[in-house]
C-alpha positions as CSV (number, residue, x, y, z in Angstrom):
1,X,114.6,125.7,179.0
2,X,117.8,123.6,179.1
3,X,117.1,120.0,178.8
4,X,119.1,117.4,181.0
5,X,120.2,113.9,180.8
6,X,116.5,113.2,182.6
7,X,114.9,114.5,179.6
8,X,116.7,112.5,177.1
9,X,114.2,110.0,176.8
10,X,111.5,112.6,176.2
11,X,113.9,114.2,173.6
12,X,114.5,111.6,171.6
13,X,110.8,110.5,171.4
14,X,109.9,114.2,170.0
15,X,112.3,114.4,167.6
16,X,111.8,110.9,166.6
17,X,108.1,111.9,166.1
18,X,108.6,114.4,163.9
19,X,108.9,112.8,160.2
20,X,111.7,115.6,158.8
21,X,113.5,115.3,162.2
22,X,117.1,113.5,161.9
23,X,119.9,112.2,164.3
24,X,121.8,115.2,164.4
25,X,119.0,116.7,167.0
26,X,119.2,113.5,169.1
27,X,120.7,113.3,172.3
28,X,122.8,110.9,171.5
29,X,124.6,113.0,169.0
30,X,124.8,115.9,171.7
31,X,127.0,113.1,173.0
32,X,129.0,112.2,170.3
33,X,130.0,116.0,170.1
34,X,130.8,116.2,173.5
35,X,133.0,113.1,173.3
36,X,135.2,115.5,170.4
37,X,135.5,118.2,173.5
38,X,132.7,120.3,172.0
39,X,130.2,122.3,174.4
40,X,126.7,121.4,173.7
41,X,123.6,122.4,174.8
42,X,119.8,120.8,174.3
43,X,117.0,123.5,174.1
44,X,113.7,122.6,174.9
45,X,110.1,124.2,174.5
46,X,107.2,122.8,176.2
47,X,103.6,123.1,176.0
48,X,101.0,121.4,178.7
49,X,104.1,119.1,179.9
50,X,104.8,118.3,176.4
51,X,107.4,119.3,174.1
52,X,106.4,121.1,170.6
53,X,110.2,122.1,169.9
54,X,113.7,121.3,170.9
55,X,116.8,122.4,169.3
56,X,120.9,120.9,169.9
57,X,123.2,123.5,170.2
58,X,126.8,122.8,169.4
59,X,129.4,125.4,170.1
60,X,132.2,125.7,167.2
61,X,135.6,127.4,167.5
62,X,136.6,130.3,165.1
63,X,140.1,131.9,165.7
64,X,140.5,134.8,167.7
65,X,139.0,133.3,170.6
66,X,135.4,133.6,168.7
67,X,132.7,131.1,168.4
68,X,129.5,130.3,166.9
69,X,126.2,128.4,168.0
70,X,125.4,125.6,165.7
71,X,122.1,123.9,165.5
72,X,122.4,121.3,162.8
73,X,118.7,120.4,161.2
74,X,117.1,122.3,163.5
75,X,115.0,123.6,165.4
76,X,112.9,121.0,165.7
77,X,109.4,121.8,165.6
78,X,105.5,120.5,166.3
79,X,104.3,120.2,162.3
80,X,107.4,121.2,160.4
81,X,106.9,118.5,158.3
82,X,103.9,120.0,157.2
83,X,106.1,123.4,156.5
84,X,104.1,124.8,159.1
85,X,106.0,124.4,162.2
86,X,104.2,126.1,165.2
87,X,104.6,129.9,165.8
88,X,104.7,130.2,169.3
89,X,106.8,127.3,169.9
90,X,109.3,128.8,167.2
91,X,109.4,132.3,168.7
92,X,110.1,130.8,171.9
93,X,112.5,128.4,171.0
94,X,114.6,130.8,168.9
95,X,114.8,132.9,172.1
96,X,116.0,130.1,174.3
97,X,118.6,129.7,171.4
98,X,119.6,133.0,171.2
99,X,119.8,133.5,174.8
100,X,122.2,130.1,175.0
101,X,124.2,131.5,172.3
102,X,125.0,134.7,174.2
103,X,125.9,133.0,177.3
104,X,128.4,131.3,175.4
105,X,129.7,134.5,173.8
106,X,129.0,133.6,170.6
107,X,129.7,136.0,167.3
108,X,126.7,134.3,165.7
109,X,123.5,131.8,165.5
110,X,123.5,129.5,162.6
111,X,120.2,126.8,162.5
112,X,119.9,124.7,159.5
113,X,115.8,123.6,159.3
114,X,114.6,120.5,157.9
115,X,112.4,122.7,156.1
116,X,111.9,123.0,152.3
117,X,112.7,125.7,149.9
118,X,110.4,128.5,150.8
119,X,110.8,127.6,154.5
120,X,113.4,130.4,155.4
121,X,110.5,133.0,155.3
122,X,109.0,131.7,158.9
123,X,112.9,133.5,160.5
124,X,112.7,136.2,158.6
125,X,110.8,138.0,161.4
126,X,113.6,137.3,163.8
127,X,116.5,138.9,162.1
128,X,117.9,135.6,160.3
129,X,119.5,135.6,157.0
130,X,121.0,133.2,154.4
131,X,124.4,131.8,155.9
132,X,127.4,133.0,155.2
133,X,128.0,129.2,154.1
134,X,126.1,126.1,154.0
135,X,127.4,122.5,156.3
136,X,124.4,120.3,155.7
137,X,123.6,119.7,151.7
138,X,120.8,121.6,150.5
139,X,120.2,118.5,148.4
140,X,119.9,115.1,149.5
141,X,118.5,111.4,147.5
142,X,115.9,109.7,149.6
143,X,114.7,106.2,148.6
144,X,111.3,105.0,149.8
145,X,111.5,101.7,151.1
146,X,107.8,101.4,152.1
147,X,107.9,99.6,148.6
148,X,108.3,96.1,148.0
149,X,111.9,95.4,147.6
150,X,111.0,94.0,144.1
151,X,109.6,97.2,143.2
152,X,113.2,99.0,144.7
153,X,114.7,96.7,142.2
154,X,112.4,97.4,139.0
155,X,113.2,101.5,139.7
156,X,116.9,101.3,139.8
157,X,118.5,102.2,136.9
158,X,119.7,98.9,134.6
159,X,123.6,99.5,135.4
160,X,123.1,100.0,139.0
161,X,121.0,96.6,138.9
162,X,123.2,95.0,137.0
163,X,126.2,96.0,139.2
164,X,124.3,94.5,142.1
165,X,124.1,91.2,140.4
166,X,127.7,91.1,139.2
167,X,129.1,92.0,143.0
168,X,127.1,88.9,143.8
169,X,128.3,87.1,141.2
170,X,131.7,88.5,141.4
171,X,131.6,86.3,145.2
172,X,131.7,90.1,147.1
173,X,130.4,89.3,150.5
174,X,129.3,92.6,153.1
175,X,129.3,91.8,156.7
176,X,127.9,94.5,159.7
177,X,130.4,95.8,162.4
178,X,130.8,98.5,164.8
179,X,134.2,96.7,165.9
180,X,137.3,98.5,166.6
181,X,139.7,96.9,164.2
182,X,137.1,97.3,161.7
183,X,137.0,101.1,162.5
184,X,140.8,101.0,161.2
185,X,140.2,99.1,158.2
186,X,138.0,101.9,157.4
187,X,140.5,104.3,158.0
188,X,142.7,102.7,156.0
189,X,140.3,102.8,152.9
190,X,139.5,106.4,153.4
191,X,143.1,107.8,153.3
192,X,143.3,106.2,149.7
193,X,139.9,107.5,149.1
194,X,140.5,111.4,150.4
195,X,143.6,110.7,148.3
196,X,142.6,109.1,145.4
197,X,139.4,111.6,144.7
198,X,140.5,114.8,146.4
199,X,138.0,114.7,149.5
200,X,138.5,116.5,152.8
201,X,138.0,114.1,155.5
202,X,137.3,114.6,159.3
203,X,140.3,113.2,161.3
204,X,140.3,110.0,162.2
205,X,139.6,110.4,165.6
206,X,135.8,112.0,164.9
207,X,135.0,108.5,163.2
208,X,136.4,106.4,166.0
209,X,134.2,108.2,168.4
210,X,131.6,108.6,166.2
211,X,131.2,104.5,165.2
212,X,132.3,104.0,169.4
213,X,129.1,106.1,170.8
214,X,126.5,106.2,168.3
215,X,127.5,102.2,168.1
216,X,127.0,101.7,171.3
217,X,123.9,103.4,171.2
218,X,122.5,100.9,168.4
219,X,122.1,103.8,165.7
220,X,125.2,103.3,163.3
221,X,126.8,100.9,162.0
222,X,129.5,99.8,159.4
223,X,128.6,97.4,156.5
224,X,132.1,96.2,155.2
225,X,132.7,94.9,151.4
226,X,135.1,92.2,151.2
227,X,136.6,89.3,149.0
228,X,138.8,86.4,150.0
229,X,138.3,88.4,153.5
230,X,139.9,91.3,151.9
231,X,138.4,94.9,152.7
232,X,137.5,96.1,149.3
233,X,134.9,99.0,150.5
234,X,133.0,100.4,154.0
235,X,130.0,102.8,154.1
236,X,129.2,104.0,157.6
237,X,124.9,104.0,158.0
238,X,122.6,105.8,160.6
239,X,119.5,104.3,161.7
240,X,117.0,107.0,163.1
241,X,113.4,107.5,163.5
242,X,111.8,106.7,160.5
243,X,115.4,107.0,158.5
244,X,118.4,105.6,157.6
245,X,121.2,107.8,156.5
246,X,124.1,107.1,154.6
247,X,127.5,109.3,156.5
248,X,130.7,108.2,155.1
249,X,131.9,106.0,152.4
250,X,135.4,105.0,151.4
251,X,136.9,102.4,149.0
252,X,140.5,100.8,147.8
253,X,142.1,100.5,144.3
254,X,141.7,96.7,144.2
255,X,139.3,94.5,142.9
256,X,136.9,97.4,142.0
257,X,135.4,95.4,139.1
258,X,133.4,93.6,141.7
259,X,131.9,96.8,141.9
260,X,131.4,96.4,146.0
261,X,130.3,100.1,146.6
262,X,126.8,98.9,144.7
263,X,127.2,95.7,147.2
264,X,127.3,97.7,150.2
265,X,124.3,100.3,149.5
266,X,121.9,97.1,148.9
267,X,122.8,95.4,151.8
268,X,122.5,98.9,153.7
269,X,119.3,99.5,152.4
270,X,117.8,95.9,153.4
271,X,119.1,96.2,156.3
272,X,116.9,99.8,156.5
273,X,114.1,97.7,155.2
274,X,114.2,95.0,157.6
275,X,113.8,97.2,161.1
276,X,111.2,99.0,159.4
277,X,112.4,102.5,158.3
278,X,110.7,104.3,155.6
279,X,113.5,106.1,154.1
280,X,117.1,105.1,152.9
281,X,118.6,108.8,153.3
282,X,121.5,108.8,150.3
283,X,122.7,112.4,151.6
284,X,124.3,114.7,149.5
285,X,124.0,115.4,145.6
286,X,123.9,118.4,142.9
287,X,121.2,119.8,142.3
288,X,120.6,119.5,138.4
289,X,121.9,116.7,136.3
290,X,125.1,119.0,135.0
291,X,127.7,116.6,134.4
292,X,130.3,119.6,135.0
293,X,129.0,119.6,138.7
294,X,131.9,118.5,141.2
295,X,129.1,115.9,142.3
296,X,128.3,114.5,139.2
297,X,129.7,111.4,139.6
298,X,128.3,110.7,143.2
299,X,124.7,112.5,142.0
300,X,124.6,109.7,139.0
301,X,125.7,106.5,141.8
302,X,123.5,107.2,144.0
303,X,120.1,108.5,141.7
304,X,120.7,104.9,139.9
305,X,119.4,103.2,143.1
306,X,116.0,105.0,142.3
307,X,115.9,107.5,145.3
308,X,114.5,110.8,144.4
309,X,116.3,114.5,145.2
310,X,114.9,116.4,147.9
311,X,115.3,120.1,148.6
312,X,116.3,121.9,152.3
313,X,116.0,125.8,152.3
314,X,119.7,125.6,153.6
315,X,121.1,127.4,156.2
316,X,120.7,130.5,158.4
317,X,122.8,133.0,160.2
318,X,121.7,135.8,163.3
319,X,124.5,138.1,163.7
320,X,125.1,138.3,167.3
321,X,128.4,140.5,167.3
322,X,127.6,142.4,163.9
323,X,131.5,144.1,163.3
324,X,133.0,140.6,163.9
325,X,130.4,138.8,162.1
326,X,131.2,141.3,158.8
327,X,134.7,140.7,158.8
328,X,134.4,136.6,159.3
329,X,131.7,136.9,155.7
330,X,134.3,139.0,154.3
331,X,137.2,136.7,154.8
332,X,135.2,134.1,153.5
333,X,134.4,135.8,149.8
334,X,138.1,136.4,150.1
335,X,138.8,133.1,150.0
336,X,136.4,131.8,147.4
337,X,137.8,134.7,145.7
338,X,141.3,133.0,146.1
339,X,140.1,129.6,145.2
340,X,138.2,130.8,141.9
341,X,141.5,132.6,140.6
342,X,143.9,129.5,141.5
């Protein structure tokens, strides 16, 4: 079934319940997306009054009037945590999806699963197959902060300890925000970021709607760097269920001998620790330790807090127009094709 507005409240408690389960099934960010002019759509499955699965559908724009059904970390499902998410209450929900996806005229179905490597053998049965490419990392660092923030501190790696202390030192403040004009200040830092390290950004307006709903809504906020009330640095955080999530960072040239990008994670993750979340979600990094890896750099920054990698199966794909969907895979090997011989 289609959930509505009525059932947000039972929505979010489900997907909240469900340890693997993250913001990007929540209602609230079926909102944000629909604030962008996307269509959306919230599946849900029930069983005696109850939900066992849901699933957010956002509907993406491909050229030549095509589209494709995109269900980011989802479905959501009764025991996926356990990698064993209930059978009937996936077969059912993959139908509601797939039925949503056609009325939307859609070339193709792409979920992403919080599930772990391994997990991708559960769709198998329902004609899925590895996407064509991947939006969510198949990698991500998660720190556990049911430990005493002593012990966070002992499993950091010296440096990043010692870069915490010299910030400090170094009189770097960090304050918390959601404000408009601090939105811009983070704008600001992120065209010299996107610039300085080669980045794609979103445009600015996805961040301005993104800090103004999800804000608003108490699960994001900003934690701003500064020194002598100058914006050195700005991370955006999630707070979610049992998790907060690290979205968007950007910094400046100046000052960066404070080192206030260490600043801002500790402050990020005590504030995770004070409400009483159980994981600080670092979000992307390489797989392996190869230094030659594009994320080498990020993998080291954010592994020296102590946060540990763990592994999605990634993403999947069900064909829906099968000609169309050939020729979009085949215009994107084209493409990496291109890039490779540049």
């Amino acid at each position: 079934m289609v959930l509505t507005e009525s059932d947000s409240a039972a929505l979010d408690r489900f997907v909240q319940s469900e340890l693997d389960s993250s913001l990007l099934q929540s209602w609230s960010w079926g909102a944000f997306q629909e604030s962008l002019g996307r269509t959306t759509a919230h599946i849900g499955v029930e069983k005696n009054g109850l939900l066992v699965g849901s699933a957010l559908l956002i509907k993406h724009d491909l050229p030549l009037g095509q589209s494709y059904a995109y269900c980011p970390r989802g479905p959501v499902l009764r025991g996926q945590h356990l990698g064993r998410p209930d059978p009937a209450a996936l077969k059912e929900c993959l139908s509601e999806i797939k039925q949503q996806a056609r009325a939307w005229g859609a070339m193709f179905v792409r979920i992403d699963p919080p599930l772990p490597p391994g997990g991708q053998d559960h769709f198998l049965e329902f004609s899925y197959r590895e996407a064509a490419n991947q939006i969510q990392p198949r990698v991500t660092a998660l720190l556990d902060l049911k430990q005493p923030r002593e012990q966070i501190l002992a499993n950091m790696k010296p440096k990043t300890r010692y870069n915490i202390r010299l910030s400090l030192k170094k009189n770097v403040t960090v304050r918390q925000s959601i404000d408009r004009a601090d939105v811009e200040r983070f704008l600001a830092l992120n065209r010299l970021t996107t610039q300085r390290d080669g980045f794609v950004a979103h445009e600015d307006r996805y961040y301005q709607t993104q800090v103004q709903e999800l804000g608003r809504a108490g699960l994001l906020k900003m934690f701003i760097a500064e020194y002598e009330a100058q914006p050195l640095a700005v991370i955006v955080v999630a707070f979610h269920g049992q998790a907060a999530t690290y979205l968007h960072g950007a910094s400046g040239d100046a000052e960066r001998n404070r080192m206030p990008t260490f600043a801002l994670q500790w402050e990020a993750i005590k504030e995770a620790q004070r409400l009483g979340l159980s994981w600080f979600d670092m979000h992307g990094v390489a797989a392996t330790d190869d230094q030659d890896h594009i994320w080498a750099g990020i993998t080291r920054f954010k592994l020296g807090f102590g946060a540990r990698r763990h592994s999605f199966m990634g993403a999947l794909d069900l064909p829906l127009k099968k000609t169309w969907y050939a020729l979009y895979r085949a215009r994107l090997r084209m493409r990496k094709d291109e890039g490779r011989n540049e």
